[in-house]
Structure formats: structure tokens, C-alpha cells
N, CA, C and O of each residue as an XYZ file, in Angstrom:
760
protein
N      37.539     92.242     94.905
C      38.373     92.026     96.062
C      39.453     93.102     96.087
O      39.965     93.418     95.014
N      39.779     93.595     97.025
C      40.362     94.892     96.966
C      42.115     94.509     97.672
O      42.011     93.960     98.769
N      43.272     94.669     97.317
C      44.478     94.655     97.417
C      44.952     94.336     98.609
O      46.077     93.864     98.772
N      43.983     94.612     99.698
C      44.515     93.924    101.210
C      43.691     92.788    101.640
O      43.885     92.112    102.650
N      42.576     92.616    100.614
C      42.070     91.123    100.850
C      42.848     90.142    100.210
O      43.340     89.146    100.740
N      42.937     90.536     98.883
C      44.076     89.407     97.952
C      45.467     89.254     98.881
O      46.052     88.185     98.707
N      46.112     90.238     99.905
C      47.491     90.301    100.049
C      47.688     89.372    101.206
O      48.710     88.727    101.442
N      45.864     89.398    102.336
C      46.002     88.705    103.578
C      45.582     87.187    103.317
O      46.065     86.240    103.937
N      44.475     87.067    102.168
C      44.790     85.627    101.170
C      45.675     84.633    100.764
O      45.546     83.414    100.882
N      46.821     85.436    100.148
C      47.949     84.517     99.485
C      48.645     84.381     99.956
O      49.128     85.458    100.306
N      49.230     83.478    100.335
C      50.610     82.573    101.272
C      51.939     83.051    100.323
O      52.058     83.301     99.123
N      52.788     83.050    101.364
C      54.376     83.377    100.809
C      55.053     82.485    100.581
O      56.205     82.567    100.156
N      54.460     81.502    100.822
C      55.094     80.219    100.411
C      55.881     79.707    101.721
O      55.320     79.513    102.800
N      57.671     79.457    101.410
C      58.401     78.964    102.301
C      58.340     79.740    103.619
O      58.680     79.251    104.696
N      57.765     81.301    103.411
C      58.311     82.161    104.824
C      56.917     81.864    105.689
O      57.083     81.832    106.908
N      55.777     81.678    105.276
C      54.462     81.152    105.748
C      54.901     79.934    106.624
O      54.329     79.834    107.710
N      55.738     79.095    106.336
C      56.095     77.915    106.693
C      57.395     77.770    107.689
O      57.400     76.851    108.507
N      58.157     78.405    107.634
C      58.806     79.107    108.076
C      58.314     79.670    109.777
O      58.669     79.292    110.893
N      57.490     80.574    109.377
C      56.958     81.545    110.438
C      55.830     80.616    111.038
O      55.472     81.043    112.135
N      55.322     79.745    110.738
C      54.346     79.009    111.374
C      55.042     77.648    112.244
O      54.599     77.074    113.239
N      56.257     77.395    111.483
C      57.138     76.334    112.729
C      57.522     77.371    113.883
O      57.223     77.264    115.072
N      58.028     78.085    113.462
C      58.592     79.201    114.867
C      57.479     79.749    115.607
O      57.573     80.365    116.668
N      56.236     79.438    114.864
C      55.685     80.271    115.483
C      55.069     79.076    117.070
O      54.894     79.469    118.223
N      54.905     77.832    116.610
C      54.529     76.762    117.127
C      55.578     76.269    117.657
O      55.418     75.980    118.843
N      56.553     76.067    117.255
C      58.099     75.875    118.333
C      58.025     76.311    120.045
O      58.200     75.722    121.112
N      57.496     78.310    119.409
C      57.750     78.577    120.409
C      55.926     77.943    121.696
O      55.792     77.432    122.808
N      55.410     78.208    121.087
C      53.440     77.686    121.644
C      54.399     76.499    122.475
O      54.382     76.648    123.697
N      55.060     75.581    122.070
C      55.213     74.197    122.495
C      56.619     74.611    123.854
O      57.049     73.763    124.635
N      56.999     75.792    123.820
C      57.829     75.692    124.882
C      57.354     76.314    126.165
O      56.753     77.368    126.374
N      57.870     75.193    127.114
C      56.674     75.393    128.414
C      57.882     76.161    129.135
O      59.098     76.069    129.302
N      56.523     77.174    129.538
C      57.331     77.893    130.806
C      57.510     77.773    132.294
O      58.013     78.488    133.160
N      56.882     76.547    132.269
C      56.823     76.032    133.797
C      58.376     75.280    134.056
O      59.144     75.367    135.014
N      58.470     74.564    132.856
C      59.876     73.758    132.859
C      60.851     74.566    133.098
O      61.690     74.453    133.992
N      60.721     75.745    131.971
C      61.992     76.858    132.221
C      62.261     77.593    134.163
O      63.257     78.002    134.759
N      60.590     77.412    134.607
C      61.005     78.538    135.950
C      61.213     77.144    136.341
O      62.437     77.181    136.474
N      60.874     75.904    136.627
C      61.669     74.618    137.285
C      63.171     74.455    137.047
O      64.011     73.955    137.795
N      63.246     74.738    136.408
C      64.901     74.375    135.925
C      65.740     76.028    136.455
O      66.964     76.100    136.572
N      64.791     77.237    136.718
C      65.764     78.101    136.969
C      65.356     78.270    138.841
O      65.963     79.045    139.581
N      64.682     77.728    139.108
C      64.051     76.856    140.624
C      65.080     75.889    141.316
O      65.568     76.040    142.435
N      65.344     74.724    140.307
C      66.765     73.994    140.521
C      68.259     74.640    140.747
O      68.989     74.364    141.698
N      68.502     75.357    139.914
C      69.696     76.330    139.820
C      69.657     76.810    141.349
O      70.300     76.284    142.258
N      68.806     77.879    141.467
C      68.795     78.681    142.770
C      68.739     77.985    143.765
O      69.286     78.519    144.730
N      68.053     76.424    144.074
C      68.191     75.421    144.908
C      69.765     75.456    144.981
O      70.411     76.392    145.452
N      70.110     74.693    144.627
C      71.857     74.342    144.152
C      72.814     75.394    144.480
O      73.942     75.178    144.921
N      72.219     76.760    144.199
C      73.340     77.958    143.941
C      72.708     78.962    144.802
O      72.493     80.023    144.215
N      72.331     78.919    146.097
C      71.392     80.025    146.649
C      71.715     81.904    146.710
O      71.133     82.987    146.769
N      73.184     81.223    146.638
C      74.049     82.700    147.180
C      74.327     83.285    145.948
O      74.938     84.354    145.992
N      73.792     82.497    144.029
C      74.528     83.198    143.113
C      73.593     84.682    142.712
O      72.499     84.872    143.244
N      73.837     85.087    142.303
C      73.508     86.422    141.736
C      72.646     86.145    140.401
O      72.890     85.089    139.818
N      71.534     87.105    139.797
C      71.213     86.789    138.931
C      71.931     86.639    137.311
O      71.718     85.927    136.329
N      72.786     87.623    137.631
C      74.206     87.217    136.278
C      74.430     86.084    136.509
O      74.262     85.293    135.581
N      74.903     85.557    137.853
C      75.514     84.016    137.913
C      74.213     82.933    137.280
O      74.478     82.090    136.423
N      73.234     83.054    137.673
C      72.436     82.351    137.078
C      72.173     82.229    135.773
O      72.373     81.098    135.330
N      71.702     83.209    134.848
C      71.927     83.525    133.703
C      73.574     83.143    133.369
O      73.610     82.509    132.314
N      74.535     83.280    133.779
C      75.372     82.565    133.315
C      75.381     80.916    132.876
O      75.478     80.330    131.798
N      75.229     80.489    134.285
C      75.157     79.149    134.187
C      73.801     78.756    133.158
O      73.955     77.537    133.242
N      72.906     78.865    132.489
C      72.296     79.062    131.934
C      72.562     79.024    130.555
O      72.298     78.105    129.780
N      73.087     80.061    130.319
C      73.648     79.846    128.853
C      74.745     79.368    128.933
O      75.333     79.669    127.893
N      75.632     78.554    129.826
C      76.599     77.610    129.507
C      76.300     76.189    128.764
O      76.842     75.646    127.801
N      74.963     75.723    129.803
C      74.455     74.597    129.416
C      73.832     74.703    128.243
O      74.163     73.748    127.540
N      72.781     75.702    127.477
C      72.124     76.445    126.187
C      73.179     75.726    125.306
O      72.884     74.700    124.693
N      74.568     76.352    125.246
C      75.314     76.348    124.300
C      76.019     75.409    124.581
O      76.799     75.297    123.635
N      76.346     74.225    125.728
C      76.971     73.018    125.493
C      75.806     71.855    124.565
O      75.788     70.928    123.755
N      75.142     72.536    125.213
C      73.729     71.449    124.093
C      73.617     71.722    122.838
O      73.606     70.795    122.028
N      73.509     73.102    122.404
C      73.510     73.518    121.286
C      74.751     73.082    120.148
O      74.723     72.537    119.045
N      76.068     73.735    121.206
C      77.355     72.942    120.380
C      77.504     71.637    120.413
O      78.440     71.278    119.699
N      76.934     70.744    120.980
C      76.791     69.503    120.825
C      75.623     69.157    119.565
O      76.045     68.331    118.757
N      74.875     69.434    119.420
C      73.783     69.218    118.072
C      74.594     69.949    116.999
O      74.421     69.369    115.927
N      75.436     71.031    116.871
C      76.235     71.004    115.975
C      77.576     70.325    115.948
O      78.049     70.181    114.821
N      77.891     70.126    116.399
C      79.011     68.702    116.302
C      78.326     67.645    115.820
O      78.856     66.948    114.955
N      77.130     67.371    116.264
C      76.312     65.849    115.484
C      76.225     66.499    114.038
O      75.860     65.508    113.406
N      76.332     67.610    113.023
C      75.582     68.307    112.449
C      75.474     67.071    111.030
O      74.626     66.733    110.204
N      77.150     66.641    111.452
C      77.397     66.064    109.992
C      76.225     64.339    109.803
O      75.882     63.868    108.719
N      75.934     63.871    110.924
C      74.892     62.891    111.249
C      73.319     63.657    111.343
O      72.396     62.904    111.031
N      72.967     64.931    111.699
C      71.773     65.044    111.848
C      71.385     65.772    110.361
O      70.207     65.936    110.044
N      72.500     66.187    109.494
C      71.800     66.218    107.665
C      71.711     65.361    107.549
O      70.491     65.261    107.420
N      72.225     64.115    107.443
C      71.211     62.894    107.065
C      69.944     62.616    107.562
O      69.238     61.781    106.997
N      69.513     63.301    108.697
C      67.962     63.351    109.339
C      67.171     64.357    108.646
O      65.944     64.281    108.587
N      68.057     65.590    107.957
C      67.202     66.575    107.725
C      67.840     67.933    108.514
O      68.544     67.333    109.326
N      68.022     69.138    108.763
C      68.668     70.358    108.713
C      67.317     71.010    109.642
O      67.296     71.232    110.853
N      66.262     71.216    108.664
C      64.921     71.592    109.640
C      64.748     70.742    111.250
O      64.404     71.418    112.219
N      64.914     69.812    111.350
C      65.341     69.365    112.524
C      66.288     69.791    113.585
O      65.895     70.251    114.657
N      67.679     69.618    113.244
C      68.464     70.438    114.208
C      68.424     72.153    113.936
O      68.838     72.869    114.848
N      68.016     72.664    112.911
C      67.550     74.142    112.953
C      66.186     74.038    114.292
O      66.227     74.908    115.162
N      65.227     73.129    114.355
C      64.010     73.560    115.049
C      64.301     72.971    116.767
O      63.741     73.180    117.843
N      65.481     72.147    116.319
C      66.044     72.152    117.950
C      66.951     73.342    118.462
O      66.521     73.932    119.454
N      67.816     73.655    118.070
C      68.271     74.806    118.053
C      67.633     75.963    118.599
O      68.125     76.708    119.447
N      66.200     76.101    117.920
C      65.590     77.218    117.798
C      64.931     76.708    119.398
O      64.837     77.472    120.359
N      64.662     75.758    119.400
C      63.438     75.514    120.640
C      64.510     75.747    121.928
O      64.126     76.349    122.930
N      66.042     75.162    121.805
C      66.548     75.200    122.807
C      66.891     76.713    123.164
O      66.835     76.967    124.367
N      67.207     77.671    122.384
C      67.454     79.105    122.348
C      65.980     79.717    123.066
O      66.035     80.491    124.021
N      64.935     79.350    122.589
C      63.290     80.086    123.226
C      62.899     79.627    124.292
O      62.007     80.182    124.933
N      63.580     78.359    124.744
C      63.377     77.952    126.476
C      64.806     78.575    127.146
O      64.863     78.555    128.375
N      65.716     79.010    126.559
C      66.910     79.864    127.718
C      66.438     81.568    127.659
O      66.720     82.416    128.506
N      65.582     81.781    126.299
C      64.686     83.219    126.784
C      64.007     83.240    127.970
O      64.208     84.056    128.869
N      62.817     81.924    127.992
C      62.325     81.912    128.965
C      62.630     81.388    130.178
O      61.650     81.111    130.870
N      63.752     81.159    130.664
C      64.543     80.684    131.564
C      65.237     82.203    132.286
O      65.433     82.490    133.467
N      65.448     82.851    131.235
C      66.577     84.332    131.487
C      65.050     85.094    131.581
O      65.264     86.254    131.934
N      64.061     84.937    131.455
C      62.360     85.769    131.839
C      62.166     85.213    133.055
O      61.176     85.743    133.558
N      62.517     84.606    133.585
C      61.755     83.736    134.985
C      63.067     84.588    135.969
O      62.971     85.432    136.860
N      64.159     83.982    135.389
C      65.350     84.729    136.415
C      64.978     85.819    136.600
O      64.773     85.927    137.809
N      64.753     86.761    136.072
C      64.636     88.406    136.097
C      62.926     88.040    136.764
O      62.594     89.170    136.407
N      61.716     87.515    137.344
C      60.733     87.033    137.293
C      59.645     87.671    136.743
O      58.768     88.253    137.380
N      59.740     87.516    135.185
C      58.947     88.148    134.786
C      58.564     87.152    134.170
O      59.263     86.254    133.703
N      56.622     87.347    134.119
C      55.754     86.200    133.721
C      54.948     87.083    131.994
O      54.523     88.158    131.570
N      55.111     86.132    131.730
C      54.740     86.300    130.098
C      52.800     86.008    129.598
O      52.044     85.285    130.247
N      52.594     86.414    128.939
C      51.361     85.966    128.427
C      51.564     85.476    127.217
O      52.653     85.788    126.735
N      50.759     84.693    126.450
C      51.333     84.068    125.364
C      51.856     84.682    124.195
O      52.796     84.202    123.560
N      51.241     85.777    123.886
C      51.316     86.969    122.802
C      52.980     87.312    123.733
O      53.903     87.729    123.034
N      53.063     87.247    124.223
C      54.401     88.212    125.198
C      55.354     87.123    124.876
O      56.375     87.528    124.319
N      55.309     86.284    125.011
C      56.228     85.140    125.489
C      56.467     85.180    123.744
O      57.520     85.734    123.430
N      55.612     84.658    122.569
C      56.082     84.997    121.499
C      56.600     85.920    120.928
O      57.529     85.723    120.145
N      56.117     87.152    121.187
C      56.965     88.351    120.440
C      58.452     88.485    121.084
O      59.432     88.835    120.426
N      58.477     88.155    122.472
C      59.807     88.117    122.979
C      60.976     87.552    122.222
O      62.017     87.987    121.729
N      60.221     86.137    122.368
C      61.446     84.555    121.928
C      61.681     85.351    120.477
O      62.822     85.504    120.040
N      60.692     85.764    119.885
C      60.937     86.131    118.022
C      61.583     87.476    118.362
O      62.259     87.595    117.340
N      61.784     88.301    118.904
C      62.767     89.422    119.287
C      63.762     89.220    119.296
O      64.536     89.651    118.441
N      64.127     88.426    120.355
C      65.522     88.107    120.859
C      65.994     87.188    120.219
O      67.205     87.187    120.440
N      65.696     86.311    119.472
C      65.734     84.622    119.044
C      65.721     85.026    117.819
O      66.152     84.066    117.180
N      65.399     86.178    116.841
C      65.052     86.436    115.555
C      66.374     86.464    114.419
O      66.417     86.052    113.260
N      67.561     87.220    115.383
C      68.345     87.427    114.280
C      68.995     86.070    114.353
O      69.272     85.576    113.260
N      69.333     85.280    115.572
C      69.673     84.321    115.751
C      69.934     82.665    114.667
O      70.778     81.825    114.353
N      68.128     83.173    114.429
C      67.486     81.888    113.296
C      67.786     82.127    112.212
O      67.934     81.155    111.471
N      68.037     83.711    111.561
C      68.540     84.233    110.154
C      70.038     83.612    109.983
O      70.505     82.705    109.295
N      70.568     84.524    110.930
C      72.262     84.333    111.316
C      72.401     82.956    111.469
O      73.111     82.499    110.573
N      72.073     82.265    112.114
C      72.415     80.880    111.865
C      72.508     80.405    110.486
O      73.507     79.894    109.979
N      71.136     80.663    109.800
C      71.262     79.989    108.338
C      72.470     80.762    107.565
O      73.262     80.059    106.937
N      72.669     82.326    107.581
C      73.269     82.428    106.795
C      74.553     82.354    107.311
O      75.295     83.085    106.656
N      75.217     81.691    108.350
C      76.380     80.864    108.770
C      76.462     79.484    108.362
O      77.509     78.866    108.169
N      75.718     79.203    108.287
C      75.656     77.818    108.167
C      76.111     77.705    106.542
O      77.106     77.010    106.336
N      75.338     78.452    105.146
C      75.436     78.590    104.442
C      77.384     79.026    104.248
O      78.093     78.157    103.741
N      77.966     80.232    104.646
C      79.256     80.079    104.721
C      80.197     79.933    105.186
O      81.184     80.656    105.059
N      80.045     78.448    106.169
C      80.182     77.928    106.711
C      80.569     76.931    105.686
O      81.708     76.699    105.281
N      79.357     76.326    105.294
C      79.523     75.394    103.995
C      80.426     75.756    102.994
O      81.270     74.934    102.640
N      80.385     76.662    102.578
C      81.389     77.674    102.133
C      83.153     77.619    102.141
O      84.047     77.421    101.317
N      83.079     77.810    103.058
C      83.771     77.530    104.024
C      84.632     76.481    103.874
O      85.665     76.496    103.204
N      84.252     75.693    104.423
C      84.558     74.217    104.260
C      84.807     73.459    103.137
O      85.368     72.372    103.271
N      84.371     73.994    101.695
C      84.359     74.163    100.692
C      85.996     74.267    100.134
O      86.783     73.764     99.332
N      85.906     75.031    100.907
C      87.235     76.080    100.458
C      88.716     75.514    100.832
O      89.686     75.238    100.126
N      88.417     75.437    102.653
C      89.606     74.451    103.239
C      89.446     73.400    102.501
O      90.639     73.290    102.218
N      88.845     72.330    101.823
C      88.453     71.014    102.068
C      89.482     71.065    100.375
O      90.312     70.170    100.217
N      89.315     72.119     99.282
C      89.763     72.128     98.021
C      91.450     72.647     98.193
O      92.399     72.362     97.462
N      91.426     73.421     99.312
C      93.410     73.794     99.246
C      93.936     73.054     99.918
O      95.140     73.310     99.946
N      93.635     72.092    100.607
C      94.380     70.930    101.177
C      94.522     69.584    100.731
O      93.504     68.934    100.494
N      95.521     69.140    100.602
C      95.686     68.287     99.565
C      94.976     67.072     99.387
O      95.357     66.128    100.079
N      93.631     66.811     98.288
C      93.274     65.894     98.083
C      93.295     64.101     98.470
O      93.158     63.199     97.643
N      93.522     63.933    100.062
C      93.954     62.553    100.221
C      92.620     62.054    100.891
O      91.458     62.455    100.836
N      93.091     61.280    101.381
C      91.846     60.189    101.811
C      91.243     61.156    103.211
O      90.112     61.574    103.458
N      92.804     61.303    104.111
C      92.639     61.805    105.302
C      91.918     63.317    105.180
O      91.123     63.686    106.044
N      92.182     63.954    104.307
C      91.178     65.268    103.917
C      89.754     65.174    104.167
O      88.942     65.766    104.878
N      89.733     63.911    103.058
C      88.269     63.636    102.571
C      87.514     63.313    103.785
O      86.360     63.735    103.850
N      88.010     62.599    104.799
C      87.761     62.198    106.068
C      87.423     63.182    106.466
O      86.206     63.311    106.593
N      88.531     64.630    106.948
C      88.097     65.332    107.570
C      87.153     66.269    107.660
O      86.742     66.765    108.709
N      86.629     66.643    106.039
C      86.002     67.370    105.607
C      84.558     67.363    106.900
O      84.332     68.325    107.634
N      83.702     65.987    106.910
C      82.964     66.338    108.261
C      83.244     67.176    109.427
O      82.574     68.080    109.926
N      84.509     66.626    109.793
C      84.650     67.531    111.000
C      85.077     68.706    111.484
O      85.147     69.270    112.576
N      85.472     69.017    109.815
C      85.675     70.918    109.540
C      84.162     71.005    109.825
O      83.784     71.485    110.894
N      83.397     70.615    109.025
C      81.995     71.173    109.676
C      81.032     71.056    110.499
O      80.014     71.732    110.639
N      81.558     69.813    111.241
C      80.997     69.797    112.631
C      81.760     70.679    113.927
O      81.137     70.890    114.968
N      82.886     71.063    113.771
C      83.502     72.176    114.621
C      82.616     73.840    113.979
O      82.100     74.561    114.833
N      82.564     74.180    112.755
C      82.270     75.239    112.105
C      80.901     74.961    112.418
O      80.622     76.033    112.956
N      79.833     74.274    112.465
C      78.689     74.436    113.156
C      78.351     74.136    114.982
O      77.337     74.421    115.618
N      79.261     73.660    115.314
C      79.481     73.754    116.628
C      79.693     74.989    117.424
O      79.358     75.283    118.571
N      80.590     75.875    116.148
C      80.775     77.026    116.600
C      79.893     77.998    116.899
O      79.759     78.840    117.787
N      79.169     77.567    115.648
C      77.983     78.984    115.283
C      76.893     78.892    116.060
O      76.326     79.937    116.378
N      76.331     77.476    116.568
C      75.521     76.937    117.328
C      75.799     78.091    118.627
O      75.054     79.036    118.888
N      77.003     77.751    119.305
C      77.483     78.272    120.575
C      77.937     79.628    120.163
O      79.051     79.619    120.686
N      77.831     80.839    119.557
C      77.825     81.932    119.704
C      76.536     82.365    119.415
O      76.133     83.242    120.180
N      75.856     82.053    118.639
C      74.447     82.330    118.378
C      73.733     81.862    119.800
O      72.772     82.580    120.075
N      74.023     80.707    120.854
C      73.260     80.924    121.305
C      73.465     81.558    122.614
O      72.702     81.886    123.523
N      74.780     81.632    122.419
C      75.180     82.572    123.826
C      74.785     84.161    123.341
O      74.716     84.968    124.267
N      74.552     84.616    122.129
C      74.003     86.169    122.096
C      72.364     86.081    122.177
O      71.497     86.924    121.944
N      72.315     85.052    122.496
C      70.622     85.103    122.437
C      70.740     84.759    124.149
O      69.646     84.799    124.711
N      71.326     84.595    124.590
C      71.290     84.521    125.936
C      71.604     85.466    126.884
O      71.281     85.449    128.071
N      72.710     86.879    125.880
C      73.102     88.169    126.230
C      72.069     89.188    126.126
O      71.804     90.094    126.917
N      71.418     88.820    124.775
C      70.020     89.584    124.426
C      68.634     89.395    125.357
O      67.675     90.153    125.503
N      68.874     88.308    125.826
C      67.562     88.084    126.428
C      67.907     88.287    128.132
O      67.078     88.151    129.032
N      69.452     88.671    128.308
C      69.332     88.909    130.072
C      69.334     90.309    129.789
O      68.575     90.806    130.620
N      69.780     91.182    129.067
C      69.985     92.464    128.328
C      68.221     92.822    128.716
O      67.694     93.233    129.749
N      67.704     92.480    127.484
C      66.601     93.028    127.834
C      65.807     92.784    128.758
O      65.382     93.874    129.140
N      64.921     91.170    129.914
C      65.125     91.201    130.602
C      65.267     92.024    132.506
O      64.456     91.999    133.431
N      66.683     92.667    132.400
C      67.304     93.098    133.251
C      66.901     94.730    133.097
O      66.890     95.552    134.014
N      66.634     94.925    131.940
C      66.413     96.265    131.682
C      64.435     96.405    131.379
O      63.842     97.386    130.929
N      63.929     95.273    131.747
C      62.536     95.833    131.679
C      62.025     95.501    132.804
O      62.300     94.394    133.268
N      61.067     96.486    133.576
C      60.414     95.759    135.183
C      59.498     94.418    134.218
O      59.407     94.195    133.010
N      58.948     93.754    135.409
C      58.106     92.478    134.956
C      56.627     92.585    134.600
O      56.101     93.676    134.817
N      56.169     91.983    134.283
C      54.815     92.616    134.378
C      54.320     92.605    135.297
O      53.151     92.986    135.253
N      54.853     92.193    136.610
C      53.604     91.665    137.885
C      54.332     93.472    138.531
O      53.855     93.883    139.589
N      55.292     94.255    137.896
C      55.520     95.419    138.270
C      56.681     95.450    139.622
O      56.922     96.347    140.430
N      57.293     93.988    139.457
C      58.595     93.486    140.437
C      59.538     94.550    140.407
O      60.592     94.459    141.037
């Protein structure tokens, strides 16, 4: 067996697993919903501009998003891969929401390499926020003085500190994806 049969053989373990939720996250996000929902908007808003749309867009992205991180300190008791794979799903339907605005139609290979383009550093950067973040919180939670009311607050240092990261991560994935977008014709050659 020769070195690129053994290499396309053996699994990487966690990143195999990893790359196969994202990769199916994104398979499961419909793009009909996204051009309905950016269908509704333009109903509602006829006269806005496509920035305005894409605005409003990633307002709602990231009130949802900062809302699942505000739950953050209730949804680790569910599990982390969970609100990470909501997160992720809600970020790859405002790609394809900010693809419909600009009206460009995707093929499935397209629609994935996109969401994992734009959505990529997003899912890293999140974890490794989240990580010092924890950190973080760590830190405030040990120089402030040991009382009950601390101990209390310690959640909601990190439900604001993931609230945060939620809502900038997903508003640059919402900059990245009108960015590029705005700067590529569509495929139908619009």
C-alpha cells in the first residue's frame, strides 16, 4: 500500500468529526428558507438597499446568536457541541441569506465551500475565544473578592463574554459574506 493510500485510509480522529458535522450542518441548511426570509425583508422594506438588507440581516444573526450565548451558562449543561453547531448553522444560513441578497444561486459544492470560507475562521475563533474567555473569567472571578455574590456572578461574566463573541463573530461572518458576495457576479452572470 503506498503512502497516499494509507494517508486517504486513516481518520484524524476529532478533526474527521469535526469536519463531517460542518460538513452536514451546512447539507442541512436550506436555501429556499434563506431566499424566503430575504423575500420577507424586501416585502416589508421595498425601498431598502442591499446594504440595508444585509444589515438587517445580521442584526437578527447576532441577536440570536448573542442570545444562545447568554443561555451559554445553561446550554454547557446540554453540551457545548450543541450551541457551537447552532451557532455554526445560524452563521451558514445568514451566508446564504447575504448569497440570495446579492442573487446569487449556489450549487451544493458552492454553497459548501462558501459557508466553510466565510464561516471558517469564525468556528476556530470562536473556540479559541471561548477558551479565553474561560480564561478570562477565571481570572475576574479569582481577583474579586471571594463572596457568595461573586460566586453567583461568575455565570454571568460568562454569559456576557460569550454573548459577546457570539455577536462579533457573527457579525464578521456577515461582513465577510456581503464582502465577498458584493464583489463576485452570480453565477446566473447577474
Amino acid at each position: 500500500m503506498t503512502a497516499e493510500a494509507v494517508s486517504e485510509t486513516q481518520s484524524t480522529g476529532p478533526l474527521d468529526s469535526v469536519a463531517t458535522y460542518l460538513s452536514n450542518a451546512i447539507d442541512r441548511t436550506d436555501e429556499d428558507a434563506a431566499l424566503a426570509r430575504v423575500h420577507a425583508l424586501r416585502e416589508a422594506r421595498p425601498e431598502a438597499s442591499n446594504e440595508e438588507v444585509v444589515a438587517s440581516l445580521v442584526r437578527r444573526k447576532c441577536i440570536r446568536t448573542g442570545g444562545m450565548g447568554a443561555l451559554s451558562p445553561v446550554t454547557s449543561l446540554i453540551g457545548v457541541p450543541l450551541n457551537l453547531g447552532l451557532i455554526f448553522k445560524w452563521q451558514a444560513e445568514l451566508v446564504l441569506e447575504v448569497a440570495a441578497v446579492y442573487e446569487h444561486t449556489l450549487d451544493d459544492r458552492e454553497k459548501r465551500n462558501i459557508v466553510l470560507i466565510v464561516t471558517g475562521l469564525s468556528v476556530g475563533a470562536t473556540q479559541v475565544t471561548r477558551i479565553i474567555g474561560g480564561w478570562l473569567e477565571g481570572i475576574v472571578a479569582r481577583r474579586v473578592a471571594k463572596t457568595t455574590v461573586t460566586r453567583a456572578s461568575t455565570p454571568l461574566i460568562g454569559a456576557v463574554i460569550s454573548a459577546s463573541v457570539n455577536v462579533i463573530f457573527t457579525y464578521l461572518v456577515g461582513r465577510r459574506a456581503q464582502t465577498y458576495f458584493s464583489q463576485h457576479t452570480s453565477v446566473d452572470g447577474a
